[in-house]
Structure formats: structure tokens, C-alpha cells
VEXDREN-2710 file (C-alpha; in Angstrom, 1 decimal):
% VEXDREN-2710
k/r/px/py/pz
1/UNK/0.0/0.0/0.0
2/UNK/0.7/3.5/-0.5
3/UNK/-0.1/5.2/2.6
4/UNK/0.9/4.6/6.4
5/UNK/-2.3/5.2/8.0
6/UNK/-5.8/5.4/7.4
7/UNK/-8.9/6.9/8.6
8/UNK/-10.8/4.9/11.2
9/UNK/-13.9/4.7/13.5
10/UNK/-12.8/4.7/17.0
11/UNK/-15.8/3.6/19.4
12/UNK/-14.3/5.1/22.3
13/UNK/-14.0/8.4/21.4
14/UNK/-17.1/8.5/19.1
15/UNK/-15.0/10.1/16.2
16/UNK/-12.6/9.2/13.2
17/UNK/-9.1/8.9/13.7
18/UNK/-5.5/8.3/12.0
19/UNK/-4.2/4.7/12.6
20/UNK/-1.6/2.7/11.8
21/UNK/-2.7/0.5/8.8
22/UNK/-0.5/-2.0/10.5
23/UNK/-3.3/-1.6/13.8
24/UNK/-6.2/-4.7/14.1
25/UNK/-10.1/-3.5/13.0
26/UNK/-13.1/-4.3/14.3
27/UNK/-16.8/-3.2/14.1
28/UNK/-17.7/0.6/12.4
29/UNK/-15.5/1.1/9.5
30/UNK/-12.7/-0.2/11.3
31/UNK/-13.2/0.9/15.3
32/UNK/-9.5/1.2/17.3
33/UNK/-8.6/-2.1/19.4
34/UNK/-5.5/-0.6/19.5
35/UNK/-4.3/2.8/21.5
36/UNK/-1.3/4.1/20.3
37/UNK/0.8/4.5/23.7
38/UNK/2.7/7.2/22.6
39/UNK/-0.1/9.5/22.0
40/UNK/-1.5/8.6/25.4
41/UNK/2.3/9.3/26.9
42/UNK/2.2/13.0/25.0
43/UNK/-1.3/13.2/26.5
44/UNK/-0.5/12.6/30.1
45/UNK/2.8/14.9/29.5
46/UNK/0.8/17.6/28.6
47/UNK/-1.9/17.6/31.1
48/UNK/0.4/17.0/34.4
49/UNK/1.1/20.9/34.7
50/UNK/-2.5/21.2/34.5
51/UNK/-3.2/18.9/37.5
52/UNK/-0.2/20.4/39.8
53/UNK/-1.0/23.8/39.4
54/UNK/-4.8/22.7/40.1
55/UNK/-3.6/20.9/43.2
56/UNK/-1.1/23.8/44.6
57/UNK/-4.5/26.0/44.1
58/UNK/-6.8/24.3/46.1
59/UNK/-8.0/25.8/49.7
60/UNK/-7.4/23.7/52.3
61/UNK/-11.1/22.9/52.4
62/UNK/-13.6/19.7/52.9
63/UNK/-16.2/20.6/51.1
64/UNK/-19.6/18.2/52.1
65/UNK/-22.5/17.6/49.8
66/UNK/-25.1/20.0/51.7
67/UNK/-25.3/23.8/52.6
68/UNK/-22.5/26.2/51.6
69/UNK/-19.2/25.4/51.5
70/UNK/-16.8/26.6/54.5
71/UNK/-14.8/29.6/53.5
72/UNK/-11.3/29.6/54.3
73/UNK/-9.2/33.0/54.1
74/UNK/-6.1/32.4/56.5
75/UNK/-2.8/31.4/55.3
76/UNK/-2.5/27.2/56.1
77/UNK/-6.0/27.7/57.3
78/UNK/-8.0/24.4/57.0
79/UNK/-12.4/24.4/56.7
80/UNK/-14.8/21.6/56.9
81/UNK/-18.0/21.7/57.2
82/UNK/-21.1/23.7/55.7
83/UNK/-20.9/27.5/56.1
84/UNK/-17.9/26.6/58.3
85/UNK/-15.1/29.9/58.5
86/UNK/-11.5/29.9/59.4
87/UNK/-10.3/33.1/59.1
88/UNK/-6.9/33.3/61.0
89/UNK/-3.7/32.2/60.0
90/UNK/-3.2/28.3/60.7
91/UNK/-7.1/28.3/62.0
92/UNK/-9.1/25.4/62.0
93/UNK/-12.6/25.0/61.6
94/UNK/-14.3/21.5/61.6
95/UNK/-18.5/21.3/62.2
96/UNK/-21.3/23.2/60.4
97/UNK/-21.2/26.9/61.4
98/UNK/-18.3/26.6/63.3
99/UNK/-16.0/30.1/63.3
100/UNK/-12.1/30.1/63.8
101/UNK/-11.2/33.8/63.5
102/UNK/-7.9/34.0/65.2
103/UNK/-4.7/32.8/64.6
104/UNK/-4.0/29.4/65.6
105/UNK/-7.0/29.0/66.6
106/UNK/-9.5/25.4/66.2
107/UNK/-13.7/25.0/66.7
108/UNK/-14.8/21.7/66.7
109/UNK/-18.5/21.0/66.4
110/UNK/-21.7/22.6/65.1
111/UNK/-21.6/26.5/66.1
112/UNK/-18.5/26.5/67.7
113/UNK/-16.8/29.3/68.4
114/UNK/-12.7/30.2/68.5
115/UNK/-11.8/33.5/69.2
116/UNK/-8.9/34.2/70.6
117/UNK/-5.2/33.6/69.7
118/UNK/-4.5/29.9/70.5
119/UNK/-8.3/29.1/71.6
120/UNK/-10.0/26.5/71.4
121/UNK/-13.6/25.3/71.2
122/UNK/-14.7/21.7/71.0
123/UNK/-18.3/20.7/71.4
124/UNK/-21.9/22.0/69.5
125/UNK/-21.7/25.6/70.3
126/UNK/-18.6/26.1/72.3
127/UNK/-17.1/29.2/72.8
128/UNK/-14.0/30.0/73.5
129/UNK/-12.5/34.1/73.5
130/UNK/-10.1/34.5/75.1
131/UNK/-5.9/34.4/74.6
132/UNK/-5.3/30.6/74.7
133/UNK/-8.5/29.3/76.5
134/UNK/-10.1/26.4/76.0
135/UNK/-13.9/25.5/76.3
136/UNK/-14.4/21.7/76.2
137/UNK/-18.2/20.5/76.2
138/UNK/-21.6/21.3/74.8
139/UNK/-22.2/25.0/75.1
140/UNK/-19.1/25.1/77.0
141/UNK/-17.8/28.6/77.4
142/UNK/-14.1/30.2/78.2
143/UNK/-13.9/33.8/77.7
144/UNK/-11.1/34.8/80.1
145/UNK/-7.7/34.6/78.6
146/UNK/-6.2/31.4/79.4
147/UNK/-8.8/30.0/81.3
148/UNK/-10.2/26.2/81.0
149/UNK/-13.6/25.2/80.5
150/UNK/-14.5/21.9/80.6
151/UNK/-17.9/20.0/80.9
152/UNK/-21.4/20.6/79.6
153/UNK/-22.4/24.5/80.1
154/UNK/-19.7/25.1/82.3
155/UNK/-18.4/29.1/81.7
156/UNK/-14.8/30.2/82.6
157/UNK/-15.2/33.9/82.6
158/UNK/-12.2/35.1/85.2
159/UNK/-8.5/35.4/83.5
160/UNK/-6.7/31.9/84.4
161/UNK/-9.7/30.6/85.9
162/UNK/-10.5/26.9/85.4
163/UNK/-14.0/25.1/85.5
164/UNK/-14.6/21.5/85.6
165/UNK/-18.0/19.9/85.6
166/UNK/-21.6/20.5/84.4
167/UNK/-22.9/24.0/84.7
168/UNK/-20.4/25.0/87.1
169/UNK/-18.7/29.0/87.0
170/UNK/-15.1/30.2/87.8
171/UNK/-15.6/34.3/87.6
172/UNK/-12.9/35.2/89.2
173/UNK/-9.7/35.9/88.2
174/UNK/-7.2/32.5/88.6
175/UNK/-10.5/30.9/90.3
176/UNK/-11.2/27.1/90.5
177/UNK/-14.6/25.7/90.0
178/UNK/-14.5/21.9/90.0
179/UNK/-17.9/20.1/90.7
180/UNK/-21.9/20.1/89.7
181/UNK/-23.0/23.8/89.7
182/UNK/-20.1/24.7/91.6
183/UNK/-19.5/28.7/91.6
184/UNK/-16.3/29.9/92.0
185/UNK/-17.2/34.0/92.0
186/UNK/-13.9/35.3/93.8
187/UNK/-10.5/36.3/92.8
188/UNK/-8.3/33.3/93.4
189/UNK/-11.4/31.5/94.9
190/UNK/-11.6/27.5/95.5
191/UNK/-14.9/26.0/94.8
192/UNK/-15.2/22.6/94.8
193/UNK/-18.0/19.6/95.4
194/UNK/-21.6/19.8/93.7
195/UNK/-23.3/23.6/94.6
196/UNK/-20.6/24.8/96.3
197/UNK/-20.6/28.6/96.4
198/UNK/-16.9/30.6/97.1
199/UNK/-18.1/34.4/96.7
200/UNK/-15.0/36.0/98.5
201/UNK/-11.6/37.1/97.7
202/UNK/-9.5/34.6/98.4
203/UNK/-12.1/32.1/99.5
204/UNK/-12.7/28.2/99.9
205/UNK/-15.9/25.9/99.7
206/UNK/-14.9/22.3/99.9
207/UNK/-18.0/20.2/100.0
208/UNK/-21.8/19.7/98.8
209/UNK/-23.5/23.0/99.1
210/UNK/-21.0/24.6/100.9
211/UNK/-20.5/28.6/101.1
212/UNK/-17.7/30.2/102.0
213/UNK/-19.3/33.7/101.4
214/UNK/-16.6/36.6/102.5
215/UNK/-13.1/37.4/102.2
216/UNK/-10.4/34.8/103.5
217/UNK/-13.3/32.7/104.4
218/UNK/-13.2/28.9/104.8
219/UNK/-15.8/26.2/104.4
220/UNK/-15.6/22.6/105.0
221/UNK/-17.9/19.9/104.4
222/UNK/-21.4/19.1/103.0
223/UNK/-23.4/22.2/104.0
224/UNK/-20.7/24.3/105.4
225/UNK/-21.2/28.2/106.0
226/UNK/-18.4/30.7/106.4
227/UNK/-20.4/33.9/106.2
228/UNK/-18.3/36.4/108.3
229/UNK/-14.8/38.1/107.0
230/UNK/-11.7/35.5/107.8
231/UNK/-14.0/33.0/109.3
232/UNK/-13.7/28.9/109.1
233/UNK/-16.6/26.8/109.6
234/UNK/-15.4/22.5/109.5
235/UNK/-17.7/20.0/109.2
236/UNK/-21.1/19.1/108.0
237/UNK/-23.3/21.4/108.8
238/UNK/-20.9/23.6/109.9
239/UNK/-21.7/27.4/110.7
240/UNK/-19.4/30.3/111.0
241/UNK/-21.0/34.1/111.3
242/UNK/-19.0/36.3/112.3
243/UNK/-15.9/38.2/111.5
244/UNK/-13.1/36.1/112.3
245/UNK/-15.0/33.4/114.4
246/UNK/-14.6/29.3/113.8
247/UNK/-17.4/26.3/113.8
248/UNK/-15.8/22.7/114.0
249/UNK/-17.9/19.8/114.1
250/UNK/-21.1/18.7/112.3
251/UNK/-23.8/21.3/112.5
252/UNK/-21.3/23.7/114.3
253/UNK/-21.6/27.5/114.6
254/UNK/-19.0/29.3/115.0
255/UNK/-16.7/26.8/117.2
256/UNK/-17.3/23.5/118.1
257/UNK/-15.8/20.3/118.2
258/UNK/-18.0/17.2/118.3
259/UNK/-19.8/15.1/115.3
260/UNK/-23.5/16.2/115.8
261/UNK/-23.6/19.5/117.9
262/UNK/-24.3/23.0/117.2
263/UNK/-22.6/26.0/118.0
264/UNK/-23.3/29.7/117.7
265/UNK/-20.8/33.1/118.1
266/UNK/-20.9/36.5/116.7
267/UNK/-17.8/38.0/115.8
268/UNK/-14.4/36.8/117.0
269/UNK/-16.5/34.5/119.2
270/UNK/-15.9/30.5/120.0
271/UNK/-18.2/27.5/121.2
272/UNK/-17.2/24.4/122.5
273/UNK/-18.6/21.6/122.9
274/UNK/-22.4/19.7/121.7
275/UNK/-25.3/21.9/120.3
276/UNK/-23.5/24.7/122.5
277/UNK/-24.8/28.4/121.1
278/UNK/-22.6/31.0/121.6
279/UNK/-23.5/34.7/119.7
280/UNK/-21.9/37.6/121.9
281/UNK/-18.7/38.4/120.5
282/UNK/-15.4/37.2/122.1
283/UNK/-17.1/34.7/124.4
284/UNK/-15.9/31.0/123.8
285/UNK/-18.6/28.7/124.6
286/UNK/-17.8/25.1/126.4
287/UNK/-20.1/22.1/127.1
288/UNK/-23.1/19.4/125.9
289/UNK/-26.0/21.8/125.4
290/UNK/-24.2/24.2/128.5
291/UNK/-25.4/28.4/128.4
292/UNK/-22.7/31.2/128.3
293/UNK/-20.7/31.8/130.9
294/UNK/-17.8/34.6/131.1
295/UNK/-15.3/35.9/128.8
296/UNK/-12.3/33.3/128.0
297/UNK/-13.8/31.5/130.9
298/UNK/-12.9/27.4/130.3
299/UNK/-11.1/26.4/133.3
300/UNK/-9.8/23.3/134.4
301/UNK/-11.4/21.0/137.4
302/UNK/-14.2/23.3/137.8
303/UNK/-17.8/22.5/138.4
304/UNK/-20.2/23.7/136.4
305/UNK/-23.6/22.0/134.8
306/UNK/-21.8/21.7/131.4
307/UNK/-19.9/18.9/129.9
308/UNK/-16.3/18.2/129.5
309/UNK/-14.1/18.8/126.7
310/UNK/-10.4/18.0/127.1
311/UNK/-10.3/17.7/131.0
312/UNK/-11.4/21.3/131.3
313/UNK/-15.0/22.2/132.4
314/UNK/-16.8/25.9/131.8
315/UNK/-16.2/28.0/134.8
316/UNK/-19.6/30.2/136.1
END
């Protein structure tokens, strides 16, 4: 023959093409069975610039098959989710709605929010705002910078503060809240069991509902109430009023030391003893269920209808 190729009908590409005459037939007017593999070769050559400027283009994006695409717009910045935004440099933003608009920041979950530099928020509508803190949980919030959230609507509001449990609070600034509901309001504050309230400067509630109320005050146990300036109430129950004054023992006010009894002083004032009461200031009260007796008056050997505590008995 007199020619090198020839015109055939190629069924994969639905056209006519140039073959070898050399090249097998079959079907249409001579279909291809036979790809040339340098043409393929050229083919491939020519389209790989193509694909890697395609690839170096791509947003760092995981794009899902409902709602709007994430938008991503800081530099290494990475997006998944629909309507999902990462905005800062190196941000990451994972969970429909969810909002990374600082640098180095991450939101993980539906609606969560990252704020501040270094936050992070994981958990449906978490929020984290300030510098470096962290909200871990459902509805979890930590807006003070570097503070810890962590637990189901627990809020870390106070700078440093850290919150650990459901719904519990640290306000105050490098305040601990670690417990059911517990409430850390206080600067450098300590509140820790289920309900436990620390409202002063400096305070401590250890225990089920306990309060430790003013500044420098103390409670410990279930129930404990240290409601006066620099007062300590210990033990269940526990009850301390005044400025300064001290209950020991379960169901004590103000001092006392047994397991059941109950004690009552005002300011600066002490009890001793079972169910004593003791509310003028500066009077220390002594006995099992004993009345008040004179100032700083707990002697030893001395007869008196009150009990003993420690080998000393009240004086009258």
C-alpha cells in the first residue's frame, strides 16, 4: 500500500481517527482495538502541569454535599463543614457553622466558636474568647484569657480561671470551680464539690453545698457556711457568722468540736462543745447543750452543769 495510515472509527472516542494501517479492526468502519501509547504518553505529559497547578491551588477545604461550602481565608488555614469559617492564619474550623477567627485557633463541632489567639472550642456551640483558653463540652464557654472550660455548660469567665463539671462557674480571676453547679465567683477563689458557692476574695468551699461567702473565708464539708470576714466553719453542717470566728464539728456555729452538735458566736466569738450556742462576740462557749458563761472563761477541774471537753469544764 501507499499510505501509512488510514482513517478509522474509534468507538471510544465517538469520532474518526489516523491509525496505523499495521493496527487490528473491528466493528464501524474499522473501530480502534489498539491505543497508540505514545499518543497517550504525549497526553498525560501535557496535562500534568494542569493537574499540579490545580492541586497547589486548592483551599485547604472539605467541602460536604449539603449547605454552603466553608470559607477559608487564613494562610495554612484548613475548613470543613457547611458555612464553616476559618479566618486566622493556621485556624481550623471542623463542624457546620463553626468560626475560627484568630490565629491558631480550632472549633470543633456545630456553632463552635474560636476567638482568641490559641483558643480552642470543642463541642456543639462552644465558645472560646479568650488568649489561649479552651472550652471543652456542649455549650461550653471560656472567655477569660487562658482560662479552662471543661464539661457541659460550664463558663470560665475570670482570667486563668478553670471550670470542671456541668454547669459550674469560675468568675474570678485565677478561680477554680470543680464540681456540679459549683461557683467559683472570687478572685483566686476555691470551689469545689456539687453547689458549692466561694463568693470572697481569696475564699474556699470544699464540700456539697457549701459557702464560704466573704473574704479569706473557709468552708468545709457538706453544708458548710463561712459567712463572716476571715471566718472557718469544718464539718457538716458547719456554721461560722462572724468576722473572724470558727465552727468545728457537724452542725457547728461558730466553734465547736464534736460530730453532731451545734454551735453559735458573733464576731471573734468561740463554742465548745455539743449543740453549744454561743452569739456575743469574744465569748468562747464550752459544754453538751451548756449556756454562756464569762469571757475566755474554760477552766480546768471546775464545776459547772456543762460537759467536759479535754479535761477542762466551763467556769460560772
Amino acid at each position: 500500500m501507499n499510505k501509512i495510515y488510514r482513517k478509522v472509527w474509534s468507538r471510544t472516542l465517538g469520532a474518526m481517527v489516523a491509525v496505523s494501517e499495521l493496527a487490528s479492526t473491528r466493528g464501524k468502519a474499522g473501530s480502534v482495538g489498539l491505543v497508540c501509547g505514545a499518543v497517550a504518553l504525549v497526553g498525560a505529559l501535557a496535562l500534568a502541569p494542569v493537574a499540579t497547578a490545580s492541586a497547589q491551588n486548592l483551599p485547604a477545604t472539605c467541602q460536604l454535599d449539603v449547605g454552603t461550602p466553608g470559607a477559608v481565608s487564613g494562610d495554612d488555614a484548613f475548613v470543613c463543614g457547611p458555612d464553616a469559617s476559618a479566618t486566622g492564619d493556621r485556624a481550623t474550623a471542623v463542624g457546620a457553622l463553626s468560626f475560627a477567627g484568630s490565629d491558631d485557633s480550632a472549633a470543633f463541632g456545630a456553632g463552635a466558636l474560636a476567638l482568641g489567639t490559641g483558643s480552642s472550642a470543642t463541642g456543639s456551640s462552644s465558645v472560646a474568647i479568650g488568649q489561649e483558653s479552651s472550652a471543652y463540652g456542649f455549650q461550653s464557654d471560656a472567655e477569660g484569657d487562658y482560662s479552662t472550660a471543661v464539661g457541659a455548660s460550664s463558663v470560665a469567665l475570670g482570667e486563668g480561671s478553670t471550670v470542671v463539671g456541668w454547669g459550674g462557674s469560675a468568675l474570678g480571676v485565677f478561680s477554680v470551680a470543680t464540681g456540679y453547679g459549683a461557683v467559683a465567683t472570687g478572685d483566686n477563689s476555691v470551689a469545689s464539690g456539687a453547689n458549692a458557692m466561694a463568693d470572697g476574695i481569696g475564699s474556699v468551699a470544699t464540700g456539697s453545698d457549701s459557702h464560704a461567702a466573704a473574704d479569706n473565708s473557709s468552708a468545709y464539708g457538706n453544708g458548710a457556711q463561712a459567712i463572716g470576714g476571715n471566718s472557718s466553719a469544718y464539718g457538716a453542717g458547719a456554721t461560722a457568722t462572724g468576722a473572724d470566728s470558727v465552727a468545728i464539728g457537724g452542725e457547728a456555729t461558730n466553734i465547736l468540736t464534736g460530730t453532731t452538735g451545734a454551735a453559735t458566736a458573733g464576731d471573734g466569738g468561740t463554742a465548745i462543745g455539743r449543740r453549744g450556742d454561743q452569739h456575743p462576740d469574744r465569748y468562747h462557749r464550752c459544754g453538751d447543750g451548756g449556756r454562756r458563761r464569762h469571757r475566755h472563761r474554760c477552766q480546768r477541774d471546775r464545776q459547772w452543769s456543762g460537759g467536759v471537753i479535754g479535761g477542762h469544764r466551763c467556769a460560772g
